[in-house]
N, C-alpha and C positions, 0 to 999 in steps of 0.2 A: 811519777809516770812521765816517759818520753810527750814533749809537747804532740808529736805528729800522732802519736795514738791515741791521744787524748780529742785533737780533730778527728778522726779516724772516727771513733765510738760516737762523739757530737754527730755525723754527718751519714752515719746508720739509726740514730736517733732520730734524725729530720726524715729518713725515707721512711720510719717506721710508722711516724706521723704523718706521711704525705700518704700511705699506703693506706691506711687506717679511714683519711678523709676521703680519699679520689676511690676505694672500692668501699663505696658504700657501707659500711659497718654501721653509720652512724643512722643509715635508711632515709636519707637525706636527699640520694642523687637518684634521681631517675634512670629511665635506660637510654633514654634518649641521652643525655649529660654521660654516663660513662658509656657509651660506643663513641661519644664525642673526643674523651679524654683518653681513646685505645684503650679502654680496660674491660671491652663486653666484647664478647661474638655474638648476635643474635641476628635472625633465628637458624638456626643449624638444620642439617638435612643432613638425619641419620642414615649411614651406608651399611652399618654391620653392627654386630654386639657380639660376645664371648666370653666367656671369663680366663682371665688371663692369670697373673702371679698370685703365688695364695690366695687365686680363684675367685678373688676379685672382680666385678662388672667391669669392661672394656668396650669401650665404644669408638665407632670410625664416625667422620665425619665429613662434611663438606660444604661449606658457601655458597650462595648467588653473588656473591660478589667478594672481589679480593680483599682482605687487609693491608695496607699501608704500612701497619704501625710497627712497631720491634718488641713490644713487649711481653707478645705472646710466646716465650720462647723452651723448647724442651724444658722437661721438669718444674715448670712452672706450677705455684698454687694455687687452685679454682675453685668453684662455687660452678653446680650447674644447677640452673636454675627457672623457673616456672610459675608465672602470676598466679597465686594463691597457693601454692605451692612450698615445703618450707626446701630448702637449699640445702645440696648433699656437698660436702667437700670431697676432694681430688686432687689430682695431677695432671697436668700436660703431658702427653707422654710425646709425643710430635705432632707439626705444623708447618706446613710451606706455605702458608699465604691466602689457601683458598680448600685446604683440605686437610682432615690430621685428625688423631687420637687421643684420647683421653680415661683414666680410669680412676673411677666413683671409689670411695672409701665405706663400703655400706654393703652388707650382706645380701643386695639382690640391687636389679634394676627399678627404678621407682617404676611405679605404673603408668607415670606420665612422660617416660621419657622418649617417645615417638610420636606425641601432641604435636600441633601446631604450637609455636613461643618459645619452643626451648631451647635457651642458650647458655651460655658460660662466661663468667667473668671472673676476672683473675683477682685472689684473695692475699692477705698478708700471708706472708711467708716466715710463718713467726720462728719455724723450727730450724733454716737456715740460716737465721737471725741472732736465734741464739747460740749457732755453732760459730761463727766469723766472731762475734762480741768474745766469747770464750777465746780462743784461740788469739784473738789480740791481748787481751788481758793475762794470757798465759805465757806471752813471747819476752817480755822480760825475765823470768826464771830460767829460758833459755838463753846460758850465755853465746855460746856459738850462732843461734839464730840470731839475737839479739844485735850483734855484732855486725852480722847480713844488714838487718832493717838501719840501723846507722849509718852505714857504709851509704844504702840507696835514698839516703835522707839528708847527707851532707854538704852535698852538692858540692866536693872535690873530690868524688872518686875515691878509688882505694886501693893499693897494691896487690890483695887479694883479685879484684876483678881483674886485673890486666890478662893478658894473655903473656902469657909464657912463651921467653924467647929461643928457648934452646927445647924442641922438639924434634921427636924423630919421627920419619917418613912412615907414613901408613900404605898397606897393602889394599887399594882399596879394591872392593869386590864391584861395581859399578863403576864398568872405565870411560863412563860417559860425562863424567864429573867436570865443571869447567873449574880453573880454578878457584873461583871465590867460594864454589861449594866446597870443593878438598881444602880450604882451608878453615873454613866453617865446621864441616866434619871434625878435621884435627884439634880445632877448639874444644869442642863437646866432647872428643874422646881422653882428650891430653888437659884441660882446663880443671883445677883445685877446688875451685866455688862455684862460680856461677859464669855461664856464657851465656851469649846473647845475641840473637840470630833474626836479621832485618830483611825479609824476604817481601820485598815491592811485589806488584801482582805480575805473577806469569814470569816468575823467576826459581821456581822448580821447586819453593819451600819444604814440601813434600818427600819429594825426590832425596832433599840432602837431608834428613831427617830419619826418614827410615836407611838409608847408608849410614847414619851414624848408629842408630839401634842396632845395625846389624854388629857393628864394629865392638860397641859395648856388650853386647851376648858372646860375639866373641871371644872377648878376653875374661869372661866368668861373671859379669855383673849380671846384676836384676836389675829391672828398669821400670819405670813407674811412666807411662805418657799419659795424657791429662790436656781438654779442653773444654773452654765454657760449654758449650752446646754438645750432645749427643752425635748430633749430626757429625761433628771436627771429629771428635773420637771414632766413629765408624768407618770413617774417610783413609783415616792413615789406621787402623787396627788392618782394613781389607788392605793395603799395602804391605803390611808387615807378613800378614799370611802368607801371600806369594812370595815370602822370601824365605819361607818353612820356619818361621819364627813361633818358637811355643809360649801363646799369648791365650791370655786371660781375661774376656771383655764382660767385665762386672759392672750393675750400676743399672744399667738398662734393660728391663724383662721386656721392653717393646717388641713388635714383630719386626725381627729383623731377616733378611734374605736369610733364608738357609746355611751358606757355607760360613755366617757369625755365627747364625743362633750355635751351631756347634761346637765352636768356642766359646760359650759363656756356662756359668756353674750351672745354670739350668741343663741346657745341652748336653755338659756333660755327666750330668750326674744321673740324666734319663735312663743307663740302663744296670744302675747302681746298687747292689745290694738294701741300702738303707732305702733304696728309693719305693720297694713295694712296701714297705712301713709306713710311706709317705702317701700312695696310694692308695691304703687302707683307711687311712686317715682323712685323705680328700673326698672319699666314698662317703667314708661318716657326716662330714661336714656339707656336701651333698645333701644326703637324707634329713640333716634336722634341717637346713635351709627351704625343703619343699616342704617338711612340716609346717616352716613356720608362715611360709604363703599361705598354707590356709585360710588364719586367721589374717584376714583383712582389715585394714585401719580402719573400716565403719560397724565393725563389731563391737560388745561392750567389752569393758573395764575388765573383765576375766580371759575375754580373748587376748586382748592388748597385752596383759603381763605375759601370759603364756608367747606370745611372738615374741617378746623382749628377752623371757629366758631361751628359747628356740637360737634363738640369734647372739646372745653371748655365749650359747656353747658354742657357735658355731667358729668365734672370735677364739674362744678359748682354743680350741683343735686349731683352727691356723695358727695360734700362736708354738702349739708343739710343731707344726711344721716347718715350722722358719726355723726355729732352733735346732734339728734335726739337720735341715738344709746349710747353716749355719757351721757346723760339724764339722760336715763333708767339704764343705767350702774350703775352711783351715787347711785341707791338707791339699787341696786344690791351688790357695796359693804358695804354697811352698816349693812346687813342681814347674811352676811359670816362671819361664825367661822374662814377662812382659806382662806385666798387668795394666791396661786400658782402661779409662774411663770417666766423669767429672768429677770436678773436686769435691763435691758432695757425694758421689757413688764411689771414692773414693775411702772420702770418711768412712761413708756408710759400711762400709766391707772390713771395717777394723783391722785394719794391715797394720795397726801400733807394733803389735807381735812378732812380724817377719822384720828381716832389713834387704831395706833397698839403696842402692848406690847411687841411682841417679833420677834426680824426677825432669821430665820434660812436657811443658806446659805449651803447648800449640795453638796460633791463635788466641795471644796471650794479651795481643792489643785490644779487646773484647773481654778481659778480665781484670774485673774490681780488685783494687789492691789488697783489701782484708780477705777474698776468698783465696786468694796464692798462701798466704799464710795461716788459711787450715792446712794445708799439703804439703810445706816446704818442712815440717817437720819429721819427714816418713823418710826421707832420703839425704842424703850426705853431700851431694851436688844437685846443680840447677841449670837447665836450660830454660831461655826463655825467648820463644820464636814466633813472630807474626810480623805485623806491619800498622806501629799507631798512624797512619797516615788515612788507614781506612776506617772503616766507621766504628767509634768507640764503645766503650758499656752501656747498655742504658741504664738513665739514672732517674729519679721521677722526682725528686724536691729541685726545684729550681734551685733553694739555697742552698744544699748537699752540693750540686754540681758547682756551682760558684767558689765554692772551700775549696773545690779541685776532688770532689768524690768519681768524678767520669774521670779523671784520671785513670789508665789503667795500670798494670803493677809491670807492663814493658814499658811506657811512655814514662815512670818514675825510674826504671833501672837503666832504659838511653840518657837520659838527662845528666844520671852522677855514675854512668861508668866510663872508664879511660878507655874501652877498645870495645868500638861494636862494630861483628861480621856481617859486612852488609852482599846481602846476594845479589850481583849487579848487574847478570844478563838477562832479559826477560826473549822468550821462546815462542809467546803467545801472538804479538799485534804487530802489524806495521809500522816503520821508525816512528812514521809522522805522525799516529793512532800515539805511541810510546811517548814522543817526545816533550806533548806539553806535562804529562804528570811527571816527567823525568825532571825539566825544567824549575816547574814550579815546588816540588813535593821533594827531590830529591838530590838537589843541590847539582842536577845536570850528571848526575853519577850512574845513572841507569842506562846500559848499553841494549844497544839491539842485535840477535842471533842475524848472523852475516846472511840467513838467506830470506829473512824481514826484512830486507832493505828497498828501498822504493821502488818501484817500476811504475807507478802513477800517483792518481790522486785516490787516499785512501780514509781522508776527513775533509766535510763537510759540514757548516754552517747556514741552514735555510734561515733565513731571515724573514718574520711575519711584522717588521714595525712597518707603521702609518696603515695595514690596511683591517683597522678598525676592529678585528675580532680580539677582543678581551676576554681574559679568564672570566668563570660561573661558576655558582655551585651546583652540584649535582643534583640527582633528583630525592637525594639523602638529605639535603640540604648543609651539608659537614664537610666535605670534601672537594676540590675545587678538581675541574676541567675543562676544556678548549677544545670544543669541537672543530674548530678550523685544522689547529694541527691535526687533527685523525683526519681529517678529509686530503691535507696535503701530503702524509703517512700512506696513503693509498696512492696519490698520485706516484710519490717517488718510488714503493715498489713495482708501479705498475714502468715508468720509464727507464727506471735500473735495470730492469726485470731480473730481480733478486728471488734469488731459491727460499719462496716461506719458508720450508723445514731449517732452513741453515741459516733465520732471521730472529731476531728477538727485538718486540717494541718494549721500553721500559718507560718510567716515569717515577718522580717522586711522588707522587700522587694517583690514590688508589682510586678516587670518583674516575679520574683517566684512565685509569686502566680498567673501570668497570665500564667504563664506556666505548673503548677501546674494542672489549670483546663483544660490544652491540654491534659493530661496525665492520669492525676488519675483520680476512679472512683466517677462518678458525682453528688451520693448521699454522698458524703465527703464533710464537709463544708471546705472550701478553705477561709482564708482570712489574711491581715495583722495583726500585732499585734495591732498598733490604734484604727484601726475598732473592735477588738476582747478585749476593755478593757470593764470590766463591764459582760463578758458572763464566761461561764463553759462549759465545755464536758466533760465526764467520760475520754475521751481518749484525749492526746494533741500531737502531731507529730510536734517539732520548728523544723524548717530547719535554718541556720545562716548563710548558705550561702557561707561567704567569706575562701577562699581559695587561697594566692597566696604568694609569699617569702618574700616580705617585710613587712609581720606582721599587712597589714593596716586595719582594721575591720568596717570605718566607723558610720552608724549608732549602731553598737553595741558597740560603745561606753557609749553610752546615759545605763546608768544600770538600769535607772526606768524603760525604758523601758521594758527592761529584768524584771527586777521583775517584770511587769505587764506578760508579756508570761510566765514564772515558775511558775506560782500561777493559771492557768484556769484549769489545771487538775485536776480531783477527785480523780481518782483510778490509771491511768498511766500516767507518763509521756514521752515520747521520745526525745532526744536532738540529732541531726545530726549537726555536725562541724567538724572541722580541727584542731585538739589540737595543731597543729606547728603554726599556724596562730592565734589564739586566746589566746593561753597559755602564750602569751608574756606580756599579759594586766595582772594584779592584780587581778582583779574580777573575770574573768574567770578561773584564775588559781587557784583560791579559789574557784569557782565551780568546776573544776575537783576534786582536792583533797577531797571536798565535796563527788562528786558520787562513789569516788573510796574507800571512808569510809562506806558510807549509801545505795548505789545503785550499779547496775549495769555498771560497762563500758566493752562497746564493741569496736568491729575495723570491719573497712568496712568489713575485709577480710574472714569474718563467712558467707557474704553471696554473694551466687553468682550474678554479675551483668554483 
């Protein structure tokens, strides 16, 4: 067996054990310890209920307070749960930070699920676990693939990756393209194996992406696009629409806007021949589920059997439904230009059957290397689009990530390919906003759209050292925040006098941003930085928080992080920290020097708090 797959399986082994210990299996960890370890939401404040895909229990939800953490991410596997209570497993179905869905695996809503206590904490993910362990272990029999994973594990590159030097010019239908996109495009349309597309933030990733889908539909291909999260896929699937692209968005029965759910098998198969079959059937499965509420879990031993059979017929009838649905599906992808969706909804739609020409994985720096090869088997070429510079997979074994398991499967294919298309105008921020991640992140190669270019000061550094407010934990006791900064937060939109609606306060840290919405005013979007990758606001207020004498900065270690928070401003940015606490790290200290060349630095002491 290749050595790096043999790491590879080692290093899904250690999360499967890290998974096993940190949610609780073992009934070991309290709830207090796993809200500590990001692996709880509690307690939840239920908004809705429904029954959603094969009629399924679906619940909306919502927080008192943000989460911080990254783990809780679409499709994720849960446990919702209730002191004394036994624990129903689930799915994530979405989550932005402070509100989101989820749906129970269990023929009805427990009876306690609108109690006071009840929360959700995320479970092994044993069935995704053993689709990536399969698929590695199956990739040597693939000589051609096999051949791929070599190539991106060599670390000289390989003839196949290059780019091809005698191409011909494309008709592109988007004549807005600059050229690093038109030549990115012509990679992905004209490229043998695999291309490779390095889109920094607010450099149109998107944009050149769906121009090349269009350009592949074009010339007769199928196309397969693919992102970790739901959310990526929904993003560019509603892009591709408006370019009358006949696309197929599988994977996610979640409630999406309307003009998807239309494109999805659900959607379409609503007014479907087979589909009153399936209606008659949901009827049935109805009826014996209200039978089997009757019998209540504190009846006896004759009631109890009679629910249990109640309820696998009820399992049984939705199992004829899927396969029914299943059917109709088959012929559904065979009619798509474009089928959308993760690499597990992917799987899961057994496309082995069809052929597809090309797969394009977006937001790929956010993608584990063993999950790219369940999917690179489906299709003949490969794109692979994002930016490792911003924030990576998560990964939960400390020693997994040491092996290099946060590794993503873009940050392994930049490293040992000979030509990667770097997108290099960004359209979004101010030079001077642009320029330190250009500097530091990306070798000074990131340009700014000619009409970003300065007319003032459009970053600033408030400085809170010497006057004595140090970071705290919250009243969670788990989470750290600075009330000083929120108070200086208010002063500066009050002497900017900055448009709330067109302002976003963020933080690495969620105790601040739940204290945040104590304080500041409430038309201010408040959120982490996590939650806040992927958005813009004209105005950006970071808070950083840590404050205290022995230099220690924690999460603002992580500088993708960082680069992902310095890069969401358009026209302002504001930075609040403690230059005696921060200044000690490299990065940071090359950000002040930064702002004290290009922007403005301040000190707490301009304004009164």
């Amino acid at each position: 067996m290749h050595p790096q797959i043999e790491l590879l399986l080692r290093c899904i082994k250690l999360e499967e054990a890290e998974e096993q210990q940190r949610y609780g299996l073992n009934e070991q960890h309290s709830l207090k310890q796993l809200k500590a370890e990001s692996a709880a939401l509690h307690p939840l404040i239920i908004t809705g209920k429904n029954f959603g895909y094969l009629d399924y229990p679906e619940l909306r939800f919502k927080l008192n307070f943000p989460s911080e953490n990254n783990l809780f991410k679409d499709g994720a596997a849960i446990e919702c749960f209730k002191n004394g209570e036994e624990n129903i497993k689930g799915v994530l179905m979405n989550f932005d930070g402070k509100a989101g869905e989820f749906r129970l695996f269990a023929p009805d809503y427990p009876d306690w699920i609108e109690d006071d206590g009840v929360g959700i904490k995320l479970a092994p993910d044993s069935r995704t676990t053993e689709i990536v362990k399969k698929a590695l272990l199956e990739l040597e029999n693939n000589k051609s693939l096999f051949a791929l994973f070599e190539s991106l594990h060599s670390g000289i590159g390989n003839k196949e990756i290059e780019e091809k030097e005698n191409i011909s010019q494309l008709h592109f239908k988007n004549m807005h393209l600059n050229a690093s996109q038109q030549k990115a495009v012509t990679a992905i349309v004209q490229n043998d194996a695999i291309t490779i597309v390095h889109g920094p933030p607010g450099t149109g990733k998107t944009t050149t992406l769906i121009e090349a889908i269009v350009q592949l539909v074009n010339k007769g291909e199928k196309v397969l696009v693919s992102a970790p999260s739901n959310t990526a896929v929904d993003h560019l699937a509603k892009g591709l629409l408006k370019q009358n692209i006949s696309l197929l968005r599988v994977g996610n029965s979640s409630k999406a806007d309307e003009a998807l759910y239309a494109h999805t098998p659900e959607g379409k198969l609503s007014n479907s021949k087979h589909q009153k079959e399936v209606k008659k059937l949901k009827i049935r499965a109805e009826e014996f589920r209200k039978m089997a509420l009757k019998y209540k879990r504190s009846f006896g031993k004759a009631e109890r059997e009679q629910r249990s059979l109640l309820f696998k017929e009820v399992k049984e009838i939705r199992r004829q439904v899927k396969e029914l649905q299943n059917f109709e599906e088959q012929k559904l992808f065979e009619q798509a230009q474009v089928i959308a969706a993760t690499p597990i909804g992917l799987y899961d739609a057994a496309l082995q059957k069809h052929k597809f020409d090309t797969l394009i994985i977006d937001e790929a720096g956010q993608c584990i290397e063993p999950l790219a090869w369940v999917i690179f088997p489906l299709a003949d070429r490969w794109v692979l689009a994002g930016d490792h510079w911003q924030l990576p997979p998560t990964v939960l074994s400390n020693e997994a990530a040491q092996l290099g398991f946060n590794k993503s499967i873009l940050e392994t294919a930049i490293a040992n390919c000979n030509h990667i298309n770097l997108l290099d105008i960004q359209y979004r921020m101010r030079k001077a906003i642009a320029g330190f991640s250009s500097d530091y992140f990306y070798e000074g190669l990131l340009q700014t759209a000619g009409h970003l270019l300065n007319t003032g000061v459009h970053l600033s550094f408030i400085d809170m050292a010497g006057s004595g407010n140090d970071e705290e934990r919250g009243a969670d006791g788990l989470s750290l925040q600075n009330k000083a900064e929120l108070q200086l937060a208010m002063k500066l939109m009050e002497t900017e006098k900055l448009d709330l609606t067109q302002t976003a306060f963020i933080s690495p840290y969620a105790g601040q941003v739940a204290a945040a919405k104590e304080i500041l005013p409430k038309e201010l979007r408040m959120s982490t930085i996590d939650s806040f990758q992927g958005q813009e606001k004209e105005n950006i207020i970071l808070s950083l928080v840590r404050s205290n004498d022995d230099g220690v900065i924690g999460f603002l270690k992580d500088y993708r992080r960082m680069n992902v928070a310095v890069t969401r401003a358009k026209e302002q940015l504001f930075v609040i920290g403690d230059s005696a606490t921060i200044g000690r790290d490299k990065f940071y200290r090359a950000f002040l020097d930064y702002v004290e060349k290009y922007g403005s630095y301040r000190t707490v002491w301009e304004f009164e708090l």
